[in-house]
C-alpha positions in Angstrom: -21.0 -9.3 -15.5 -21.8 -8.1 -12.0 -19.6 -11.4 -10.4 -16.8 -10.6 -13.0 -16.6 -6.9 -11.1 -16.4 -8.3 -7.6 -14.3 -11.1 -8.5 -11.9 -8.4 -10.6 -12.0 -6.0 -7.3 -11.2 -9.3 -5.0 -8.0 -10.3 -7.2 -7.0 -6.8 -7.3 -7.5 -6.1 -3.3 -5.3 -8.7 -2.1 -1.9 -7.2 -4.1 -3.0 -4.0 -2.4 -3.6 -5.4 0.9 -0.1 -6.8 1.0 1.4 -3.6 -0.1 -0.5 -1.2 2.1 0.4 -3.6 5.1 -1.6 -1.6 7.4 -0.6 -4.1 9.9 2.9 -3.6 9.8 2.2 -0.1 9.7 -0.1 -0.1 13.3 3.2 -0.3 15.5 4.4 2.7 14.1 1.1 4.7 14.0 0.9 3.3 17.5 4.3 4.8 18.5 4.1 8.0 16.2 0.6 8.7 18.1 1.4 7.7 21.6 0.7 10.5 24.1 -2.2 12.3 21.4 -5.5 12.9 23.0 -8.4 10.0 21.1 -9.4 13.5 19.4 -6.3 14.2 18.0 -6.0 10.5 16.9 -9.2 10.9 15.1 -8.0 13.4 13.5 -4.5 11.9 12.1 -6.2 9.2 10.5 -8.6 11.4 8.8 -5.6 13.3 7.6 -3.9 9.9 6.4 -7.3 8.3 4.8 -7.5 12.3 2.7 -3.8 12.0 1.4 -3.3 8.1 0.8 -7.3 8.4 -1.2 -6.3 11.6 -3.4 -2.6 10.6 -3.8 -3.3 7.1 -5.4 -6.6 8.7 -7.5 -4.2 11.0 -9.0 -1.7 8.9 -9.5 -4.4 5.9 -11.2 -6.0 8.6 -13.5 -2.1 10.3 -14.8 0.3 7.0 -14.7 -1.7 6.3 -18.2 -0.6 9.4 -19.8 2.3 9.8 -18.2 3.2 6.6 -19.5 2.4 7.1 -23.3 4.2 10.9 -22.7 6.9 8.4 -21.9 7.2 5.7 -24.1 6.9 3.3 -21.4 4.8 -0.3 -21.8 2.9 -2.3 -19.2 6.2 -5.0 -19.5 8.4 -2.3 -19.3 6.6 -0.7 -15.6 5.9 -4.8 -14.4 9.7 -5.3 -14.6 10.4 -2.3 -12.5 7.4 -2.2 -10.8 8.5 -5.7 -9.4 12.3 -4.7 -8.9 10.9 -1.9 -7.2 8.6 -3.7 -4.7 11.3 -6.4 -4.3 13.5 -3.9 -3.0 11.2 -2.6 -0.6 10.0 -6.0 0.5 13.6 -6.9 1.7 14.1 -3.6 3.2 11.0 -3.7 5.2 11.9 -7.8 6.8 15.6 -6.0 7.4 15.0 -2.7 8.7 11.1 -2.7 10.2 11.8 0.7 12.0 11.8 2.3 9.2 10.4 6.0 11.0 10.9 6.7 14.2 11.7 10.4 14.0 9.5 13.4 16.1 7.0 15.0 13.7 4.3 17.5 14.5 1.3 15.8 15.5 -0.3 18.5 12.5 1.7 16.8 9.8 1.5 13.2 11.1 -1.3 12.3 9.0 -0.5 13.2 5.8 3.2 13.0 6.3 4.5 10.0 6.8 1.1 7.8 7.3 -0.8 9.0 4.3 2.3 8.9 2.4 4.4 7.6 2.2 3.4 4.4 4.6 -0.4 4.1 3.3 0.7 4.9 -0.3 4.0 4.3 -0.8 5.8 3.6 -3.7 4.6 -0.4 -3.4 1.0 0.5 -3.3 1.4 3.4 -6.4 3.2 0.6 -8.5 0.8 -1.9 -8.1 -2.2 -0.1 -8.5 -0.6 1.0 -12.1 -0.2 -3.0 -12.4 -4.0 -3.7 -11.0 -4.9 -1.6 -13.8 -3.7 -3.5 -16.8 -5.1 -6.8 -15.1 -8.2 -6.0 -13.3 -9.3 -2.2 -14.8 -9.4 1.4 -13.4 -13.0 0.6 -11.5 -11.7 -2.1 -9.8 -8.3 -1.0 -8.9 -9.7 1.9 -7.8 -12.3 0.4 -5.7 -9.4 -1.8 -4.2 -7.5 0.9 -3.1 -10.4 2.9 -1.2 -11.5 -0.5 0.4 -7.5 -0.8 1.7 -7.2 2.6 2.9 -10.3 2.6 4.4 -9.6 -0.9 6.3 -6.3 0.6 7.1 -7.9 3.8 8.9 -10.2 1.0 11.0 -7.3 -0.7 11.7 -5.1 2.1 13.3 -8.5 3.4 15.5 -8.9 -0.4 16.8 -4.8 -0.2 17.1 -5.0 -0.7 21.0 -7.1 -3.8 20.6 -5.2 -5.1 18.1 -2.2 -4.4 19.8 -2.8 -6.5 23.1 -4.6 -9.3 21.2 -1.9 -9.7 19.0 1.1 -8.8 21.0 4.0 -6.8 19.8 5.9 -9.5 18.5 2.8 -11.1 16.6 2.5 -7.7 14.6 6.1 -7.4 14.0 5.6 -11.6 12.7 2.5 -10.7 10.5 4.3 -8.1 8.9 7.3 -10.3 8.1 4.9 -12.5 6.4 3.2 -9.2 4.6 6.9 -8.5 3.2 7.5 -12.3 2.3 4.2 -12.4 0.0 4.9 -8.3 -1.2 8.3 -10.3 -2.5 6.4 -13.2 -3.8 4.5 -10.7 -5.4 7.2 -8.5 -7.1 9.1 -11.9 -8.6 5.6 -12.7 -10.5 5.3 -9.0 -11.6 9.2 -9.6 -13.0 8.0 -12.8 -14.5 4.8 -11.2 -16.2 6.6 -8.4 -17.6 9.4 -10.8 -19.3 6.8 -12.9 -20.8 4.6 -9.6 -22.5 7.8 -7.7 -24.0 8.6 -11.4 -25.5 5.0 -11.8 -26.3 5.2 -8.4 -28.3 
């Protein structure tokens, strides 16, 4: 029972992993932070790990009732839960800089890195997902784990940075939005195969 738990939060974590992309995310914490004192950095990420943890809790404990308010099945949110993440998949490999506005180093960590580039819509669709295949524990325990090693990620961002080189971030998170694609077309292909099974 104990390996089915860690085995269930392992299948679940690597969806989420692909869909936080807290790699492809670095360059633009990196650029959205630039000029911040390492206090103030500290600080945005705390902000971030607050927002993306509450805003995916809330949203793992009321999809269930907000779908049965709804009328909605698990085929039904696969289908467009994987047009949905499809969407942003090709979005992200076409149009990487997706933020590059000025925001107030006060708002920066909930707005936009703990939503809506932590938890985004990808990550709040396939959590909902996660849920019908792995259960709430270990969906939920996925999602902490992600944020968490997304938060380590942007304070070891320098690091990262000059070991990986601007262009191998920008590669990796091509890669990210290949398999987030990958992803979405299974989703599409689950959800056909459970309304038919119905």
């Amino acid at each position: 029972m104990r390996l089915d738990i860690f085995n269930d939060i392992f299948l679940a974590f690597i969806p989420i992993f692909v869909a936080v992309d807290a790699l492809g995310v670095m360059p633009i914490y990196v650029s959205l932070t630039e000029g911040l004192h390492k206090k103030k950095k500290l600080q945005v990420i705390y902000h971030s790990i607050v927002t993306a943890i509450c805003l995916a809790a809330g949203f793992i404990f009321l999809g269930k009732a907000v779908f049965k308010l709804l009328g909605i099945s698990i085929g039904d949110f696969m289908i467009a839960g994987g047009c949905l993440l499809f969407c942003i998949a090709i979005i992200d490999i076409i149009d990487p800089n997706k933020i590059r506005k000025h925001i107030p180093a006060s708002e920066l960590g909930a707005v936009p890195l703990g939503t809506p580039l932590i938890v985004g819509p990808a990550v709040l669709t396939t959590t909902l997902i996660m849920i019908a295949e792995y259960g709430l524990a270990a969906t939920l325990i996925s999602v902490v784990i992600n944020v968490l090693l997304a938060a380590g990620i942007f304070y070891f961002s320098d690091v990262l940075i000059k070991f990986l080189g601007v262009a191998g971030t920008r590669a990796l998170s091509k890669v990210m939005s290949l398999l987030l694609a990958a992803i979405a077309v299974m989703l599409i292909r689950k959800g056909i195969f459970f309304i038919f099974s119905l």
